[in-house]
C-alpha positions in Angstrom: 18.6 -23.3 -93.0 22.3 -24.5 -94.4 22.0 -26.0 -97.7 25.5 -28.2 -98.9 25.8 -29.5 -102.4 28.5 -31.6 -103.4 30.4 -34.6 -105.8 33.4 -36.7 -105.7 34.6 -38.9 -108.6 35.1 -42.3 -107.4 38.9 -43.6 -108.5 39.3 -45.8 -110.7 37.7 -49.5 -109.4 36.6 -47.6 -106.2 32.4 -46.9 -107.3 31.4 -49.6 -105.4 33.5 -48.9 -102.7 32.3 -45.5 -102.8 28.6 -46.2 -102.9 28.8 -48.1 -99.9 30.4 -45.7 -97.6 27.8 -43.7 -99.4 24.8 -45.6 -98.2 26.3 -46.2 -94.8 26.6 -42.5 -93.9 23.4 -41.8 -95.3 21.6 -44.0 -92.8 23.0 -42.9 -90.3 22.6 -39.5 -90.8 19.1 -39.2 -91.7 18.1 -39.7 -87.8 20.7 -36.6 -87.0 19.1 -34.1 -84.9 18.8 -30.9 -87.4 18.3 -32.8 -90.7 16.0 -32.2 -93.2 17.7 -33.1 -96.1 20.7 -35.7 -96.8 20.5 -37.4 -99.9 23.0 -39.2 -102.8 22.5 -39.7 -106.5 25.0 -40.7 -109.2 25.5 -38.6 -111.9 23.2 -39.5 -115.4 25.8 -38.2 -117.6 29.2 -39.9 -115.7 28.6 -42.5 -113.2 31.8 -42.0 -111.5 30.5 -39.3 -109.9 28.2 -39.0 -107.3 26.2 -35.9 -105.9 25.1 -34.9 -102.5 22.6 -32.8 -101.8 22.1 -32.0 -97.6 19.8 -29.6 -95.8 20.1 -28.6 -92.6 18.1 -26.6 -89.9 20.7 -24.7 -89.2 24.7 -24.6 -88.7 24.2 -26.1 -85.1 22.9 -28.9 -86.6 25.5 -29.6 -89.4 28.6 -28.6 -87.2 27.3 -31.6 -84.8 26.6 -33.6 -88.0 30.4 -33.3 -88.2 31.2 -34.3 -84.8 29.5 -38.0 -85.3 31.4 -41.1 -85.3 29.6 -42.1 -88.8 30.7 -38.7 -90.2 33.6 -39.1 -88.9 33.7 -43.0 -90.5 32.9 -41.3 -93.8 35.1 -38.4 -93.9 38.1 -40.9 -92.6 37.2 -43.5 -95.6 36.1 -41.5 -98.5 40.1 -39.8 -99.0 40.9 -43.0 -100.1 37.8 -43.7 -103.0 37.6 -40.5 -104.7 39.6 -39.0 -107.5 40.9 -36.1 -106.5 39.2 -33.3 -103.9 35.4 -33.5 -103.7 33.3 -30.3 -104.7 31.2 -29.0 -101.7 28.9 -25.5 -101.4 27.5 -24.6 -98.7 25.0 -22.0 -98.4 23.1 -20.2 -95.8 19.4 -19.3 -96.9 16.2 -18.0 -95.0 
């Protein structure tokens, strides 16, 4: 199982921006062969910044994630709506 974590600051006037290419992704993604987990939440404390939290069955699955025209999409748009480089762990576990 690969677990990623992750948050971006959306730029200044760019949150809603952001939270749409959010939710696109996420819709697409969550019929992705391998994933368990793939889920968005904006921070309680600074709503500028949203988290990602994604678990997949294994790095098969996430390296194809990656191949995907909506991942692709994302990764393409999101440069542009976020403040700076996003945050990302990944970890292997079980």
């Amino acid at each position: 199982m690969i677990i990623v974590r992750g948050s971006a600051r959306a730029r200044p006037g760019m949150r809603q921006a952001l939270a749409d290419a959010v939710l696109a992704v996420a819709a697409a993604t969550e019929h992705d062969d391998g994933c368990m987990v793939y889920e968005f939440s904006v921070d309680l404390l600074d709503a500028e910044i949203i988290r990602n939290v994604e678990v997949w069955r294994d790095q098969k699955a996430l390296d194809e994630h990656m191949t995907h025209d909506h991942t692709i999409t994302f990764m393409a748009t999101v440069g542009d709506l976020v403040d700076g480089q996003p945050q990302m762990d990944i970890v292997s576990a079980g």
